[in-house]
C-alpha positions in Angstrom: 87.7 -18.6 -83.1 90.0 -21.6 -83.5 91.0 -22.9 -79.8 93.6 -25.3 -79.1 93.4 -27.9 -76.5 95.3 -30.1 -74.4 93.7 -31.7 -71.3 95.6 -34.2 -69.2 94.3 -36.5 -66.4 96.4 -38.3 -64.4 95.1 -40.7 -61.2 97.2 -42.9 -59.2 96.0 -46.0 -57.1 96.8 -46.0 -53.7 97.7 -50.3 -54.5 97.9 -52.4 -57.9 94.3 -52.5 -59.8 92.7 -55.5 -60.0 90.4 -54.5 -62.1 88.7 -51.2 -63.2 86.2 -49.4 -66.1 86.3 -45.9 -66.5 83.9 -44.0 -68.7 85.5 -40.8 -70.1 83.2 -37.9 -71.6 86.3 -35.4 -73.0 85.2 -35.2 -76.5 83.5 -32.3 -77.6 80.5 -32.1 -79.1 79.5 -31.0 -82.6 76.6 -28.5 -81.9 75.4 -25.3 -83.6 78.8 -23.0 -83.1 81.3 -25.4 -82.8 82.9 -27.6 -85.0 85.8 -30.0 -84.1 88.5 -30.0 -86.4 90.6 -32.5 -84.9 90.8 -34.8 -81.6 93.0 -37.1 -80.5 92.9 -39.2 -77.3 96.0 -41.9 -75.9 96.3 -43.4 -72.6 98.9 -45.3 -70.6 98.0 -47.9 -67.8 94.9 -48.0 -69.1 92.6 -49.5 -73.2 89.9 -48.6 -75.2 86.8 -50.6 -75.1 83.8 -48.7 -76.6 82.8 -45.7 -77.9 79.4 -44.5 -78.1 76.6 -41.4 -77.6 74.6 -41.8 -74.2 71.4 -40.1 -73.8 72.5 -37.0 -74.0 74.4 -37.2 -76.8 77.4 -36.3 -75.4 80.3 -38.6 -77.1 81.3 -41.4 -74.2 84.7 -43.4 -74.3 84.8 -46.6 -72.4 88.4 -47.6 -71.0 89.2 -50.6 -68.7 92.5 -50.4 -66.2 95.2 -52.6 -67.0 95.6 -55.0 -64.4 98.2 -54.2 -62.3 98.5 -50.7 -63.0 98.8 -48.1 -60.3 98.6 -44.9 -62.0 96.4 -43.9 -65.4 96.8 -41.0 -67.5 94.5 -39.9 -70.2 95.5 -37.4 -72.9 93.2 -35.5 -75.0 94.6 -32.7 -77.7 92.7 -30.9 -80.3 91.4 -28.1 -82.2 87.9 -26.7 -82.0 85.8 -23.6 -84.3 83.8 -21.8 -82.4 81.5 -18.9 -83.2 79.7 -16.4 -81.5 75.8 -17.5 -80.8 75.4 -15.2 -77.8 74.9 -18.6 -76.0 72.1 -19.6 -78.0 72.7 -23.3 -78.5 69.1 -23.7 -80.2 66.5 -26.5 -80.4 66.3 -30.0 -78.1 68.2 -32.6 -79.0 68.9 -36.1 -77.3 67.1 -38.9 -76.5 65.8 -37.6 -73.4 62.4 -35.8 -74.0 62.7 -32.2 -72.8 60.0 -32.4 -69.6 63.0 -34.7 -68.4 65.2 -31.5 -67.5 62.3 -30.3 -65.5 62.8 -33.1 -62.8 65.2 -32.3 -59.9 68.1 -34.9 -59.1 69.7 -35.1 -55.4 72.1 -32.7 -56.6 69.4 -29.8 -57.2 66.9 -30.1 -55.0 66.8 -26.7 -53.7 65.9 -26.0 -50.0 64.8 -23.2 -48.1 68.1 -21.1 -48.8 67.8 -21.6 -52.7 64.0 -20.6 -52.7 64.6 -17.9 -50.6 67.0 -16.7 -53.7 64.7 -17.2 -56.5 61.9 -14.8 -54.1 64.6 -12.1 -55.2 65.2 -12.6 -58.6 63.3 -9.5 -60.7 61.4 -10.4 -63.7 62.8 -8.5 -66.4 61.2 -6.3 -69.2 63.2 -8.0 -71.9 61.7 -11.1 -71.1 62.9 -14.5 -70.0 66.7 -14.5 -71.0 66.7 -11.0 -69.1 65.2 -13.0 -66.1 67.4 -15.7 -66.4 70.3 -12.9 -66.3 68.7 -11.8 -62.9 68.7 -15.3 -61.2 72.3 -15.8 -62.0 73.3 -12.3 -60.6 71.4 -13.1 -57.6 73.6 -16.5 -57.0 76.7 -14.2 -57.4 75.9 -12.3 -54.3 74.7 -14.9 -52.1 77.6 -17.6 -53.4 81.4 -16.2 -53.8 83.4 -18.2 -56.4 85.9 -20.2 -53.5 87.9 -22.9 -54.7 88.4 -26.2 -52.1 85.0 -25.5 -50.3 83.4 -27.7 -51.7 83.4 -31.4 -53.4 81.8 -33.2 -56.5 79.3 -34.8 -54.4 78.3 -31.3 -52.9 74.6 -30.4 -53.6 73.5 -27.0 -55.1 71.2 -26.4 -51.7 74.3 -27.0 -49.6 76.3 -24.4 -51.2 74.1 -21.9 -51.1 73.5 -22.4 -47.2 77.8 -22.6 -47.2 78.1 -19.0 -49.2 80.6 -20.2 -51.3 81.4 -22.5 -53.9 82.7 -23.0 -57.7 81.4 -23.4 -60.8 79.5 -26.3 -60.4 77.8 -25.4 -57.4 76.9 -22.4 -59.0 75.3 -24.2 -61.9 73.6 -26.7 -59.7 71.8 -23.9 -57.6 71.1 -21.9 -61.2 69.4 -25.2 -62.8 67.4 -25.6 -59.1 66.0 -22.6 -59.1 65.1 -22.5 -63.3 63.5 -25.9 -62.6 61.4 -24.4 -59.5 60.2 -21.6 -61.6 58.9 -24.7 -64.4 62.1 -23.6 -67.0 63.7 -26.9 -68.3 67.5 -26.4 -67.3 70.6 -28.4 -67.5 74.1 -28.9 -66.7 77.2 -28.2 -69.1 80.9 -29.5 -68.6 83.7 -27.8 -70.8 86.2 -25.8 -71.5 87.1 -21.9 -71.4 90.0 -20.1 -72.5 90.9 -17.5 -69.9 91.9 -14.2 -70.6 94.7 -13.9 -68.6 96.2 -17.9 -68.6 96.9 -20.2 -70.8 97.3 -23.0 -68.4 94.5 -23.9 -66.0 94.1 -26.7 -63.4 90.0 -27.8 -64.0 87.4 -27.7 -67.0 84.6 -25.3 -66.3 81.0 -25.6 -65.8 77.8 -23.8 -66.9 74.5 -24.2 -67.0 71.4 -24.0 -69.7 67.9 -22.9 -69.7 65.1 -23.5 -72.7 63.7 -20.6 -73.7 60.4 -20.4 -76.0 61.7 -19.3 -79.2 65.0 -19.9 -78.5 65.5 -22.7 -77.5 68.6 -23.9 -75.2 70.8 -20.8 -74.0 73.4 -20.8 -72.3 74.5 -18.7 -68.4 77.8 -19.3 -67.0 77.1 -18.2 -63.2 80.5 -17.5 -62.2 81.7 -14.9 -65.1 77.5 -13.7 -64.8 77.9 -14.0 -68.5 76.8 -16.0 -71.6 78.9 -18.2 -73.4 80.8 -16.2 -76.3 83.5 -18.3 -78.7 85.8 -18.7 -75.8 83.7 -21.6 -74.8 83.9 -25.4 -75.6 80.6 -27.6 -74.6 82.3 -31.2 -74.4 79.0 -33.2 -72.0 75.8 -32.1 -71.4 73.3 -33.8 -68.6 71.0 -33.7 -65.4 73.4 -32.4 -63.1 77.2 -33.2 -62.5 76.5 -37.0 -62.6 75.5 -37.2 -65.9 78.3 -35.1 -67.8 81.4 -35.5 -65.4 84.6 -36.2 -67.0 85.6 -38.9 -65.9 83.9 -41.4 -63.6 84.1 -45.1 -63.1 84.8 -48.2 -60.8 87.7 -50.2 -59.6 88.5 -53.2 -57.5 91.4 -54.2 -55.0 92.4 -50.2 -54.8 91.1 -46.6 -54.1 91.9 -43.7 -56.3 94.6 -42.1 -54.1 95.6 -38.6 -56.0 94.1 -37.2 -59.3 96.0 -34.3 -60.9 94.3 -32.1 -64.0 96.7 -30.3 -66.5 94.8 -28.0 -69.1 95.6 -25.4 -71.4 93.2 -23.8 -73.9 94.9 -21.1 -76.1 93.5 -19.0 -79.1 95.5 -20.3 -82.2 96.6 -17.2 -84.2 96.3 -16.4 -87.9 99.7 -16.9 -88.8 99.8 -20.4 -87.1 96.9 -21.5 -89.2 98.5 -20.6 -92.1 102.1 -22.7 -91.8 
């Protein structure tokens, strides 16, 4: 499948910048399944620095705030191939040894409520994917998908006390609890194309679990699915923290509004071939 993509992220500054750094990760990666075929990124208010690959591997853009500025927007447009790996990303790679994704962060820690969900999680006959399945079914009923409940800083533990949450919650509870039962799990930012929208207003959020002869495979919690070609893996990490779009510091102002404009669309046959 041949998705287009155009992601825009636009953040105003309550007063003029002084001075600011923002590291972007919003290039995909090239893994087993996807192959980027073009990617472009501009910004206004706002200049290159650095590129490089962090310890993940995920593809890491450097920008520093124009002084003065008051508002940034960064653009990102381009095509990615993606095939169908029934979520099977395959073996480890990175510079972080894989026992390192069997660690919890502040994000995962689970609590009482968490543990109390992986007590119900049945071990399945068709073996560890099959379990895996389970777990994220069980986070499905104890967690509804509810958008504005919950925050970036927001830990897996507290939304599954809450009930409710959104994609990222439900990955953070998911890689808590496949951590818990000694599964090395992380956390996966990206992009979906949605069945019935072209235009969406956030990237999505899954999670991943190694499997012995497997290795990495993917479980989006929210659609209880596994990644097919609809999905784009752009950062990989820990938790949140290590693959969030954007993140960074500034001085003399606070971020006052951020606005997301996304659209991921299939690109037909006959569009490939003008």
């Amino acid at each position: 499948m041949r998705l287009s993509i155009r992601h825009t992220t636009r953040y105003r500054f309550a007063q003029p910048v002084a001075h600011g750094i923002q590291r972007l990760r919003l290039t995909p990666k090239e893994t087993q399944g996807q192959k980027i075929l073009e990617w472009n990124m501009d910004f206004e208010g706002a200049y290159e620095q650095l590129s490089y690959d962090d310890q993940n591997f995920n593809h890491v853009t450097l920008v520093a705030v124009e002084e003065g500025t008051q508002e940034v927007v960064v653009s990102c447009n381009g095509m990615v191939h993606t095939e169908d790996n029934h979520g099977v990303i395959g073996h480890h790679a990175g510079h972080l040894p894989l026992w390192a994704f069997l660690g919890q962060t502040p994000l995962t820690k689970p609590g009482p409520k968490i543990k109390s969900m992986i007590a119900e999680v049945e071990r399945s006959e068709d073996g560890m994917v099959g379990t895996l399945h389970n777990l994220s079914s069980v986070i499905r009923d104890h967690v509804a998908y509810e958008t504005g409940k919950t925050i970036v800083t927001t830990t897996g533990e507290e939304a599954a006390v809450a009930g409710h949450g959104v994609c990222q919650d439900h990955a953070h509870i998911f890689i808590a609890a496949a951590r818990s039962l000694d599964i090395p799990a992380r956390y996966v930012s990206g992009y979906l194309m949605m069945n019935d929208r072209i235009d969406q207003e956030a990237t999505h959020a899954w999670a991943e679990a190694f499997v012995q002869g497997l290795g990495w495979v993917g479980f989006d919690i929210s659609n209880g699915i596994s990644p097919d070609p609809r999905y784009v893996r752009v950062a990989t990490g820990r938790d949140y923290t290590d693959a969030a779009p954007i993140t960074g510091i500034s001085f003399g102002s606070a971020t006052e509004d951020l606005t997301v404009d996304l659209a991921v669309e299939q690109q037909m046959e006959e569009q490939q071939q003008q």
